[in-house]
MOPAC internal coordinates of N, CA, C and O (Angstrom, degrees):
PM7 1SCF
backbone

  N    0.0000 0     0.00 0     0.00 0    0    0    0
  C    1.4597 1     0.00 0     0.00 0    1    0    0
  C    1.5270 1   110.55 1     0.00 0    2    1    0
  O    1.2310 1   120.70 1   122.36 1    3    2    1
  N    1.4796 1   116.27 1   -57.64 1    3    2    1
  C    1.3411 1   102.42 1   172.87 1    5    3    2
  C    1.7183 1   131.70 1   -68.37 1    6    5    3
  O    1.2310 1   128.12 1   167.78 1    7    6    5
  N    1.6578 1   101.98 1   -12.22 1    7    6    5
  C    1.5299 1   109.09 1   171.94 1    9    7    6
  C    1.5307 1    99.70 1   -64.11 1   10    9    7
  O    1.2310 1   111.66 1   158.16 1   11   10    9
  N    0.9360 1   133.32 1   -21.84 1   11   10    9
  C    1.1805 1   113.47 1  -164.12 1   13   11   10
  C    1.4697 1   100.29 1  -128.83 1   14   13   11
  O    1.2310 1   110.08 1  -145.79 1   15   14   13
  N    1.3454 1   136.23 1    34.21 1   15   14   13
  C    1.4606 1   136.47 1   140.86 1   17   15   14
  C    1.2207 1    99.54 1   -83.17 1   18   17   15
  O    1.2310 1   114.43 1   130.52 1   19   18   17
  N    1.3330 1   128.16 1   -49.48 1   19   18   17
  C    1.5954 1   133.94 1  -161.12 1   21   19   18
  C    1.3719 1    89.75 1   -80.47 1   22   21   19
  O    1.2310 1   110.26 1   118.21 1   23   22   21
  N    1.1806 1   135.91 1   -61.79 1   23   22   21
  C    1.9354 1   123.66 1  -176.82 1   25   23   22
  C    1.6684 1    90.26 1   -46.34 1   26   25   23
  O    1.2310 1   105.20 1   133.43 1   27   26   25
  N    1.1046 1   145.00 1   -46.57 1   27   26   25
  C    1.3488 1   131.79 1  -174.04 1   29   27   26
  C    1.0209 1   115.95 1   -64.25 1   30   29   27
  O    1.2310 1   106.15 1   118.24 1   31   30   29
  N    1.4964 1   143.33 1   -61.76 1   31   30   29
  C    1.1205 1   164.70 1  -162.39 1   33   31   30
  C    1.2400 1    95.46 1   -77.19 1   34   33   31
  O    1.2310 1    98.55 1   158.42 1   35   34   33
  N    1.2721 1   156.07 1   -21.58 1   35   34   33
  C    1.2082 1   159.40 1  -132.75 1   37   35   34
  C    2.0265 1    91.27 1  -128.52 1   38   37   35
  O    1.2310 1   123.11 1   128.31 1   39   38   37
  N    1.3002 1   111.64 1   -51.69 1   39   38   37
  C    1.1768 1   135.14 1  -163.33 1   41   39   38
  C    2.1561 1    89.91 1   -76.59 1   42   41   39
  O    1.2310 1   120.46 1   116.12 1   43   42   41
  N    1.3535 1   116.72 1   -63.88 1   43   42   41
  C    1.4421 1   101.14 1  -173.36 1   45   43   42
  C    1.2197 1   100.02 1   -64.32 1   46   45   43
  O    1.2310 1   101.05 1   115.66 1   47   46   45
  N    1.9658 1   152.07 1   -64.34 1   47   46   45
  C    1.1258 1   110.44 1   171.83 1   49   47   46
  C    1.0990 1   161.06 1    20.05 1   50   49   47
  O    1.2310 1   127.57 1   100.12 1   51   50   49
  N    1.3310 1   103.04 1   -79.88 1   51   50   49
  C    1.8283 1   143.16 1   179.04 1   53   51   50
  C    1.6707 1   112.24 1   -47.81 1   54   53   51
  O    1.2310 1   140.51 1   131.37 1   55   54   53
  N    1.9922 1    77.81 1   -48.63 1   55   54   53
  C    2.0147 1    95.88 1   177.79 1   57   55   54
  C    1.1485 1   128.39 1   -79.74 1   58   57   55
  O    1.2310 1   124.46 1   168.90 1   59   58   57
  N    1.8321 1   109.05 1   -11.10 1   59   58   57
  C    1.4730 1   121.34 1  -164.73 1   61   59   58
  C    1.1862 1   100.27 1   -82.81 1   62   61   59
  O    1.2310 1   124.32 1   130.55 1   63   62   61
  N    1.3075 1   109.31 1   -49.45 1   63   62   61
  C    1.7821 1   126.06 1   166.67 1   65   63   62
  C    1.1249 1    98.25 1   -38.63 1   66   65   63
  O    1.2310 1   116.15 1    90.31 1   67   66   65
  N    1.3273 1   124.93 1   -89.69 1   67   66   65
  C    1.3308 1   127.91 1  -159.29 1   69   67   66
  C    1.7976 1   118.03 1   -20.42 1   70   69   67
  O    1.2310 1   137.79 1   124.02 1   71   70   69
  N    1.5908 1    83.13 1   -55.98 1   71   70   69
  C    1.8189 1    95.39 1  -166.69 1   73   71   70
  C    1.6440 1    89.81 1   -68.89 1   74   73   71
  O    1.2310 1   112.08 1   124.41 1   75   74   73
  N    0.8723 1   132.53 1   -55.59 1   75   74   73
  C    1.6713 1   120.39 1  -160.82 1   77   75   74
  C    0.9434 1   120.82 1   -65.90 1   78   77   75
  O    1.2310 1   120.04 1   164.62 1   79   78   77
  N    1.6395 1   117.52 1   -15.38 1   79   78   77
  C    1.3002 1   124.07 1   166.16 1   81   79   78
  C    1.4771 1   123.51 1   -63.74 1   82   81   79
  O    1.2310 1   132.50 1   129.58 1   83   82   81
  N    1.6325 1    93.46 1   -50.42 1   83   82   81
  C    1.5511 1   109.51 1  -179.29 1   85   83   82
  C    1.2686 1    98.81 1   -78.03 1   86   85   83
  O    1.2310 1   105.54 1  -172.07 1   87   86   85
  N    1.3466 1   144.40 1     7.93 1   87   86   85
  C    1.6523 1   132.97 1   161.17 1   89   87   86
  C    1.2124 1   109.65 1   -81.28 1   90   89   87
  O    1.2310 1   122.65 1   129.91 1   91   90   89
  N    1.8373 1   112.52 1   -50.09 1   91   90   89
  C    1.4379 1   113.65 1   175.53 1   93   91   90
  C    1.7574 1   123.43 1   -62.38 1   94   93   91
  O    1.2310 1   122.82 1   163.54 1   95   94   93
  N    1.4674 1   112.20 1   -16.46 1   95   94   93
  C    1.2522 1   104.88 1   158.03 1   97   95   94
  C    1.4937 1   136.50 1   -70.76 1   98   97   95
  O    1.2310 1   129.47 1   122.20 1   99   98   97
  N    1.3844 1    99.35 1   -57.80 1   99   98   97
  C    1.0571 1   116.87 1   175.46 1  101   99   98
  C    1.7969 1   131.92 1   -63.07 1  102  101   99
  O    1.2310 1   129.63 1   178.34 1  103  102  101
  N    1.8788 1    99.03 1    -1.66 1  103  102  101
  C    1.3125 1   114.13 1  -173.86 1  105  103  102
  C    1.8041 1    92.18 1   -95.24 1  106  105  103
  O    1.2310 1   124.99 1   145.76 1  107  106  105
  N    1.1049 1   108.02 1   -34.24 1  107  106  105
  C    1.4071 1   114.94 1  -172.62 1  109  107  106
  C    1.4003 1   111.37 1   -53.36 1  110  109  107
  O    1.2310 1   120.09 1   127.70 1  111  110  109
  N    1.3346 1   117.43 1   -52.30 1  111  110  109
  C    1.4695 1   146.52 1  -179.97 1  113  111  110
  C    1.2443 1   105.49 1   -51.07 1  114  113  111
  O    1.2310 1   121.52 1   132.77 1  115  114  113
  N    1.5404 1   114.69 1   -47.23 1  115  114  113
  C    1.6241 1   102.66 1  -164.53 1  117  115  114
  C    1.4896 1    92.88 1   -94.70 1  118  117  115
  O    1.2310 1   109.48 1   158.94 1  119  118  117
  N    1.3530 1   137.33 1   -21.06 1  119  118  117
  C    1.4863 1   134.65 1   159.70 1  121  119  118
  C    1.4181 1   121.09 1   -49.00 1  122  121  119
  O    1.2310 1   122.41 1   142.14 1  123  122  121
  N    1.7929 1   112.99 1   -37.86 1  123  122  121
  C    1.1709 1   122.47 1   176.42 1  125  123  122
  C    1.6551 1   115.43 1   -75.12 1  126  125  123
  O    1.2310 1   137.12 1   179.48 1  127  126  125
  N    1.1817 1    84.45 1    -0.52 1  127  126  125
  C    2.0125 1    90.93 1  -167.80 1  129  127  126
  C    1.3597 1    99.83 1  -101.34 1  130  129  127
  O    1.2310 1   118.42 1   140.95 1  131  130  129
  N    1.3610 1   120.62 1   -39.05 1  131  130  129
  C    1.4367 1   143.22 1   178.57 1  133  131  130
  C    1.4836 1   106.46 1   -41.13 1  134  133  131
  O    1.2310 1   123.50 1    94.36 1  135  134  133
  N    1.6713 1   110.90 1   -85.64 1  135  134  133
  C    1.1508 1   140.02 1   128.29 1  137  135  134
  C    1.7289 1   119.85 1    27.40 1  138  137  135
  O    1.2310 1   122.72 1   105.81 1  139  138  137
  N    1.6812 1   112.38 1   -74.19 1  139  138  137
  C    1.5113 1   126.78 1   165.12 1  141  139  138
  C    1.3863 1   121.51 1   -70.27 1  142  141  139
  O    1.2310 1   119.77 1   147.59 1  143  142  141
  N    1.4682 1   118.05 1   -32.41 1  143  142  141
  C    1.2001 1   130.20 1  -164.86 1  145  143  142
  C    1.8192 1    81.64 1   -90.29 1  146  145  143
  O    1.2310 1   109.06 1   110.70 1  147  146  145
  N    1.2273 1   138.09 1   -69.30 1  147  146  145
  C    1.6061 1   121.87 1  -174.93 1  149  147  146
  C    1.4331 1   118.33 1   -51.78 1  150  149  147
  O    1.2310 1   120.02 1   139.26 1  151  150  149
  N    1.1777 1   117.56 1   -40.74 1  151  150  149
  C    1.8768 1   115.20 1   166.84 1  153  151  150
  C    1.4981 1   111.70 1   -76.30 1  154  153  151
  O    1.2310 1   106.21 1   163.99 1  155  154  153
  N    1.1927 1   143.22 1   -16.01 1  155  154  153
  C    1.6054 1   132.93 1   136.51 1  157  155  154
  C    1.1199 1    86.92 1   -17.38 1  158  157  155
  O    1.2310 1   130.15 1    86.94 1  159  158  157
  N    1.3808 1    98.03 1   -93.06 1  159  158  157
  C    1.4797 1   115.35 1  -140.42 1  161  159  158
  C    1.9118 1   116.81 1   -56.78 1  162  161  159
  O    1.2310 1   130.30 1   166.55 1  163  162  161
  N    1.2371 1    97.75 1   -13.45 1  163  162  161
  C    1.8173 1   101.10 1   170.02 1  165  163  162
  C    1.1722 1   102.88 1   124.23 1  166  165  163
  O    1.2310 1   109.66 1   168.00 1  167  166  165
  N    1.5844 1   137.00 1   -12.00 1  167  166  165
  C    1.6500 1   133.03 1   173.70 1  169  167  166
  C    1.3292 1   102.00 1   -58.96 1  170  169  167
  O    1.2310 1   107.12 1   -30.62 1  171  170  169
  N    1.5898 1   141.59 1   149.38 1  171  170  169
  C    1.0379 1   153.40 1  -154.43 1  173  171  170
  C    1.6759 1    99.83 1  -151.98 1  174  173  171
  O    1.2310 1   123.45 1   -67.66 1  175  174  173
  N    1.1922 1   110.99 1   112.34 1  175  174  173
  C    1.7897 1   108.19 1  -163.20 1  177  175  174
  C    1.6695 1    97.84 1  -164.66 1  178  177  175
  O    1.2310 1   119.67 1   -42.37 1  179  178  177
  N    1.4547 1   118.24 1   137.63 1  179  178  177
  C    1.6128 1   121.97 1   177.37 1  181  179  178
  C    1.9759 1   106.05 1  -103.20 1  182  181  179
  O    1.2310 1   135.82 1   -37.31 1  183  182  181
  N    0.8113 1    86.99 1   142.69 1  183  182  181
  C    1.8307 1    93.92 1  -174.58 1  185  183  182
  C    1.6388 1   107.07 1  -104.79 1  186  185  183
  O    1.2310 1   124.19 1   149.41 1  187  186  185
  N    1.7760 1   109.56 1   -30.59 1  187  186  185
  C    1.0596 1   108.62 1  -177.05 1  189  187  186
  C    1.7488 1   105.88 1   101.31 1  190  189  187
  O    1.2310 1   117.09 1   123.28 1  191  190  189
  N    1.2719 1   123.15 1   -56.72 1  191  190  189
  C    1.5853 1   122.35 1   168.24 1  193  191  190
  C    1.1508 1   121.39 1   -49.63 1  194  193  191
  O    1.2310 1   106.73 1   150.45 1  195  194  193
  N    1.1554 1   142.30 1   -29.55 1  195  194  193
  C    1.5232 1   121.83 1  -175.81 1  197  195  194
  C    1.2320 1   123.19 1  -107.18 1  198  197  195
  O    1.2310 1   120.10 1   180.00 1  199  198  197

């Protein structure tokens, strides 16, 4: 019984990471997209990333 709270608990962890990771990537991306698409257009601004 408790092997398998901790295989559970052990298991959402693993996934929580996962997703927050892939948020912080994927937040970057659409910031970085943001970013190109406002200096197109003539806004002139430093983000610090590139």
């Amino acid at each position: 019984m408790i092997d398998n709270l901790f295989f559970i608990y052990c298991a959402l962890l693993s996934f929580s990471g996962f997703i927050i990771a892939f948020y912080k990537v994927l937040s970057q991306e659409v910031i970085g997209l943001e970013v190109k698409i406002g200096m197109e257009k003539g806004f002139d601004f430093d983000t610090g990333w590139e």
